[in-house]
C-alpha positions in Angstrom: 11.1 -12.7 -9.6 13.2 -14.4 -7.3 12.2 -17.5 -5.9 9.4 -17.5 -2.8 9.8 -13.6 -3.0 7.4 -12.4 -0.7 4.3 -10.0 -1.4 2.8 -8.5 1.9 -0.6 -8.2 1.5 -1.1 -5.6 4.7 1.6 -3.3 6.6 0.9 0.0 9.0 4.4 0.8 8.7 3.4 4.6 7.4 1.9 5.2 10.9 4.3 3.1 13.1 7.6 5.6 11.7 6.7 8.8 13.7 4.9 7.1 16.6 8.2 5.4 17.2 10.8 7.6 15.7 12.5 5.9 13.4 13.8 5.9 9.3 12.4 3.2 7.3 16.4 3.2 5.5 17.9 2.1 8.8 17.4 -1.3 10.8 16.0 -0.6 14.3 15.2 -2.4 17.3 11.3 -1.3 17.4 8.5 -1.9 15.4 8.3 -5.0 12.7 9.4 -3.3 9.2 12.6 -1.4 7.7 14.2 -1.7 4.7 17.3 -3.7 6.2 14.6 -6.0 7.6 12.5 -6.1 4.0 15.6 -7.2 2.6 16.3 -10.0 5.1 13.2 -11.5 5.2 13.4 -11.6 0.6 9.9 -9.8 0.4 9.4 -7.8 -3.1 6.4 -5.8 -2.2 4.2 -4.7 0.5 0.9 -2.8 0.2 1.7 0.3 2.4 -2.1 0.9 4.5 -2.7 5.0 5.0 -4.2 4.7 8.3 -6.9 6.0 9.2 -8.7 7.1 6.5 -11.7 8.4 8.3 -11.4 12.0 7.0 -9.9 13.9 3.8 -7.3 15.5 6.2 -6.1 12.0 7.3 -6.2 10.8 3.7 -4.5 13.5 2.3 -2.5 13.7 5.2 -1.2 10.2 4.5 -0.9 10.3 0.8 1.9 13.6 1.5 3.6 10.9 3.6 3.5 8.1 1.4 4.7 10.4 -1.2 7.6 11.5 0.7 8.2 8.4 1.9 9.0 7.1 -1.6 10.6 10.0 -3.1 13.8 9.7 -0.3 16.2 7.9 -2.5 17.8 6.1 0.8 14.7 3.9 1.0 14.7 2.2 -2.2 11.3 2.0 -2.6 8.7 1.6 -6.2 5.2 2.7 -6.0 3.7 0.6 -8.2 0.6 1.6 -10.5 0.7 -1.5 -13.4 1.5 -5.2 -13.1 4.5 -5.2 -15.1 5.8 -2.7 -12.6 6.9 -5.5 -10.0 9.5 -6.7 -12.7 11.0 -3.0 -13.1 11.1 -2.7 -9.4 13.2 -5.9 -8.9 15.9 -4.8 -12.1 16.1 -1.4 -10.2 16.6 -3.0 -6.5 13.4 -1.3 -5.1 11.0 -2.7 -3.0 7.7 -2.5 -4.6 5.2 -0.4 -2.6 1.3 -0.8 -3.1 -0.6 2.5 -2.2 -3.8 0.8 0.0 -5.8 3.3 2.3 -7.8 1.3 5.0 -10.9 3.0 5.3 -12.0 5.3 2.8 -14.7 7.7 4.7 -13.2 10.3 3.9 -14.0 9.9 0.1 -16.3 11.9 -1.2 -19.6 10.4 -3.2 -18.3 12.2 -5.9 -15.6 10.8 -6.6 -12.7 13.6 -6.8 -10.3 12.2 -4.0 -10.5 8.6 -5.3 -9.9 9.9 -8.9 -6.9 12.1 -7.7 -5.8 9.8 -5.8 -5.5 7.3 -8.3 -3.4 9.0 -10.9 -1.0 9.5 -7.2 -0.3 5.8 -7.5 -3.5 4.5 -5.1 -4.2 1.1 -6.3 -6.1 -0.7 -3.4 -8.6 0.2 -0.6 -10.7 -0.9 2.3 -14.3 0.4 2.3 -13.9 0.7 6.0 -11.9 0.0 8.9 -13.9 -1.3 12.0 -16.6 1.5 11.8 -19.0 2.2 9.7 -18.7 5.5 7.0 -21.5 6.5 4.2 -20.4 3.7 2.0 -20.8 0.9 4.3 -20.2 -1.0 8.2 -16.8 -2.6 9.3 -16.8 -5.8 11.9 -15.9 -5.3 15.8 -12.7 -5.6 17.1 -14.5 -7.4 19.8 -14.7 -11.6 20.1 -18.2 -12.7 19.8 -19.5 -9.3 19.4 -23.0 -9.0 17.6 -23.3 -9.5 14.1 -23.3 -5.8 11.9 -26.5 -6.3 10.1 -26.0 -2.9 7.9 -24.0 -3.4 4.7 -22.7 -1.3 1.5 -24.9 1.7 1.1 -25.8 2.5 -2.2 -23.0 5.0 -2.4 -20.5 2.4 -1.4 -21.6 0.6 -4.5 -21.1 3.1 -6.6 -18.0 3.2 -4.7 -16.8 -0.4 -6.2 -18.0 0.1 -9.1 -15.8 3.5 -9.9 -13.1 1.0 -8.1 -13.8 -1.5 -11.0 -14.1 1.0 -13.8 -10.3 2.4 -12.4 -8.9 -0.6 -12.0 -8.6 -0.4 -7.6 -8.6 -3.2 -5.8 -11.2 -3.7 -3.4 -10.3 -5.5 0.3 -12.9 -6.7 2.1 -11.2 -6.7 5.2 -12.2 -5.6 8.4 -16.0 -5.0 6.5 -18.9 -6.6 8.7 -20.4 -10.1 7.1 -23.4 -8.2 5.3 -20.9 -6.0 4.0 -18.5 -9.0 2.7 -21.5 -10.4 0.4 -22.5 -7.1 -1.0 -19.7 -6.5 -2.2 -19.5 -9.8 -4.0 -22.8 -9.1 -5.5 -21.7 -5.7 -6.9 -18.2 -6.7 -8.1 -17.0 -7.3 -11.8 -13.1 -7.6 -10.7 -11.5 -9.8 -7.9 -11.1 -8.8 -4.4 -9.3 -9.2 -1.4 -9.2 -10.0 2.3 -6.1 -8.1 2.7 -5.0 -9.2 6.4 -7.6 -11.3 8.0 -8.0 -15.2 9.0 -9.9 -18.1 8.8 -13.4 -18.2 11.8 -13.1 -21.7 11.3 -10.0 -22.0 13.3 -10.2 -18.6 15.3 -14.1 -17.2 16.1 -13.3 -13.5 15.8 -15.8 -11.6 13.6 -12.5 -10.3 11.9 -11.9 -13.8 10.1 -13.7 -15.6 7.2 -15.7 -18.5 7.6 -15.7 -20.9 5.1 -18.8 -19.7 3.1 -17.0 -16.9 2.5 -13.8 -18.6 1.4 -15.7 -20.0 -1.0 -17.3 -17.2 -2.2 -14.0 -15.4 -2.0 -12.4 -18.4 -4.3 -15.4 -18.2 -6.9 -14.8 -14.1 -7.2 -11.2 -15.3 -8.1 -9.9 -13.5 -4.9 -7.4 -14.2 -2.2 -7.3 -14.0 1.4 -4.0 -12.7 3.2 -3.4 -14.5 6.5 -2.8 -12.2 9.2 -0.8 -12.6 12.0 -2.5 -11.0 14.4 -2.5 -13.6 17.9 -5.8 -12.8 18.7 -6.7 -13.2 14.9 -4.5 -16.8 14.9 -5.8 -18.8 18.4 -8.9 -20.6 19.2 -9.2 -18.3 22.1 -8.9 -15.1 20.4 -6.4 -14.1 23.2 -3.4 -11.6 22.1 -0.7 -13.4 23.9 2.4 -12.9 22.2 3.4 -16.5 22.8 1.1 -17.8 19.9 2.9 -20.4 18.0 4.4 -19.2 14.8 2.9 -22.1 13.3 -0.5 -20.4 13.5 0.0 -18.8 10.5 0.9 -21.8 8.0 -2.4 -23.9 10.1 -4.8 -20.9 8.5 -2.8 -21.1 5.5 -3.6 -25.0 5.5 -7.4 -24.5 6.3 -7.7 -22.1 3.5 -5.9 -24.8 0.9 -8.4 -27.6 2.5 -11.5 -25.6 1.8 -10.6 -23.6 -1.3 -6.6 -24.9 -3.1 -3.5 -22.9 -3.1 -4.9 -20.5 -5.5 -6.5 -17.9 -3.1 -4.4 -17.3 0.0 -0.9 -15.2 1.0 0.3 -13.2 3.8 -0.9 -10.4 5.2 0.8 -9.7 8.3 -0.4 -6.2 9.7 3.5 -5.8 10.9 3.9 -2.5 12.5 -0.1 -3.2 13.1 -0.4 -5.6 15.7 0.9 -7.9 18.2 2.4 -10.7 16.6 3.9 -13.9 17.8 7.3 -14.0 19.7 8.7 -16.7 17.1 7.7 -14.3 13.9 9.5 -10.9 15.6 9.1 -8.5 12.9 9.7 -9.1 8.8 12.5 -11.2 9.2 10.0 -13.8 10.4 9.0 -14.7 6.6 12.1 -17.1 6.4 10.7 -19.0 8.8 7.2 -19.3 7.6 8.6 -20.4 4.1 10.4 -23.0 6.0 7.3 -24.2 7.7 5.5 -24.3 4.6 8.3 -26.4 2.6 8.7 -28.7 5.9 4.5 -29.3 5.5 5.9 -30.7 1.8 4.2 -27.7 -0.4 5.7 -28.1 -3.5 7.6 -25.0 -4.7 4.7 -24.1 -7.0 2.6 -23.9 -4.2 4.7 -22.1 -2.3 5.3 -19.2 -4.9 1.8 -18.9 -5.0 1.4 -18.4 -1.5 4.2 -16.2 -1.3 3.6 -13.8 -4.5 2.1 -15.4 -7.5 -1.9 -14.8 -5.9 -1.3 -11.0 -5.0 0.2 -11.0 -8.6 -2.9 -12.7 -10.3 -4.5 -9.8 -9.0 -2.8 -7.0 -10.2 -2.6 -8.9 -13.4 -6.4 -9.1 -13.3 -7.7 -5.6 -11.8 -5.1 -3.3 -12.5 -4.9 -1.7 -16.1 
């Protein structure tokens, strides 16, 4: 892989194409990610979100896109269902895609759509967005809004646990704080915090605290820093003149409290607002900057980049 190739831990690209009419093979002025831009900004892969997933019409829906999406040879993209897969996507020049659905309430408890679903190329899912399905409760969008004290259901464990037996990632992003620690209790495989932040820094339900860093580094996991503003300040405010540097200061709380070992990017692009200084994918250049100007030593800063995502694929994925 080339060096400080990028692994994007969260996009909404899928749903920002029609909404702002445009083709992923061709560099536009709107929205955050094309290819032209992918390649600019050196990322490898991105786990492509089908969003919402509130209903089987939605998830199907966006699978058919996702599908087609891929299959247009102008877009140069990989779905990728194994580890190894990354490599064959880099000697073919095609940006790796991971198939992620963020909120799976339209799963049945059965089972069928995940199973089908899975031998489509789905390798990665949130048990909800920010609402609460039959498997479990999301957080609030809302700053200092009251804690969800309902958690995973006990269909949502057997949820993970089909997850586990598949080999499916499981992101605990956007999942309320009871939710977050049931999880952990019923996982065998890491997890993720596909595109959230660190409370610590930022008071928005959305983000870890600390504890849950922790927890998050014992479970072998890693957290995706996203750059969200309101996610990023101290005031939770969504101005888009949030200093780009934002980003690298979660990345360093997340190395004070837990090492290198458990934290990326996860940027929401086509998502949410981001800052100014970022602008769209491109914006990763300047982040690995920041980072190698903060003296991370190029280990470090492939780990950040890529080499955590890849630990787990290497570790979940069969």
């Amino acid at each position: 892989m080339k060096k400080y190739a990028i692994i994007d831990g969260h996009t909404d690209v899928l749903y920002a194409l029609p909404q702002q009419m445009r083709k992923f093979y061709q560099e536009s002025e709107r929205g955050h990610v094309d290819l032209p831009r992918i390649k600019k900004g050196n990322v490898s892969a991105m786990f492509f979100a089908i969003y919402p997933g509130v209903n089987q019409y939605y998830i199907l829906k966006g699978a058919r896109e996702l599908l087609e999406l891929v299959q247009e040879p102008k877009n140069e993209l990989m779905i990728i269902k194994k580890a190894s897969d990354v490599d064959t996507a880099e000697k073919e020049n095609k940006i790796c895609v991971i198939f992620h659905i963020e909120g799976v309430g339209g799963f049945d408890t059965e089972f069928h759509i995940l199973n089908l679903l899975y031998r489509l190329g789905l390798r990665s899912f949130g048990i909800t967005w920010s609402d609460t399905n039959i498997f479990g409760s999301g957080s609030s969008f809302m700053p200092g809004a009251p804690e969800e004290t309902r958690g995973i259901t006990g269909e949502g464990k057997e949820l993970i646990q089909e997850a586990n037996k598949l080999g499916v990632i499981v992101d605990v992003s956007h999942l309320s704080d009871k939710s977050f620690w049931d999880v952990l209790e019923v996982t065998k495989k890491p997890i993720i915090a596909s595109h959230s932040c660190c409370r610590a820094i930022s008071p928005h339900v959305r983000n870890l605290t600390d504890e849950m860093l922790k927890a998050l580094a014992d479970n072998g996991g890693v957290m995706g820093i996203n750059f969200a503003n309101a996610f990023l300040r101290e005031d939770c405010g969504r101005e888009a003149d949030t200093p780009y540097t934002k980003i690298i200061d979660h990345i360093d709380h997340v190395v004070k409290v837990v090492g290198p070992d458990h934290v990326g990017f996860g940027s929401d692009f086509d998502g949410t607002g981001v800052p100014d200084e970022v602008k769209d994918v491109t914006g990763f250049n300047k982040l690995v900057k920041e980072l190698e100007s903060r003296k991370y030593s190029e280990e470090d800063i492939n780990k950040i980049c890529h080499g955590n995502f890849q630990r787990i694929f290497e570790k979940v994925w069969k």
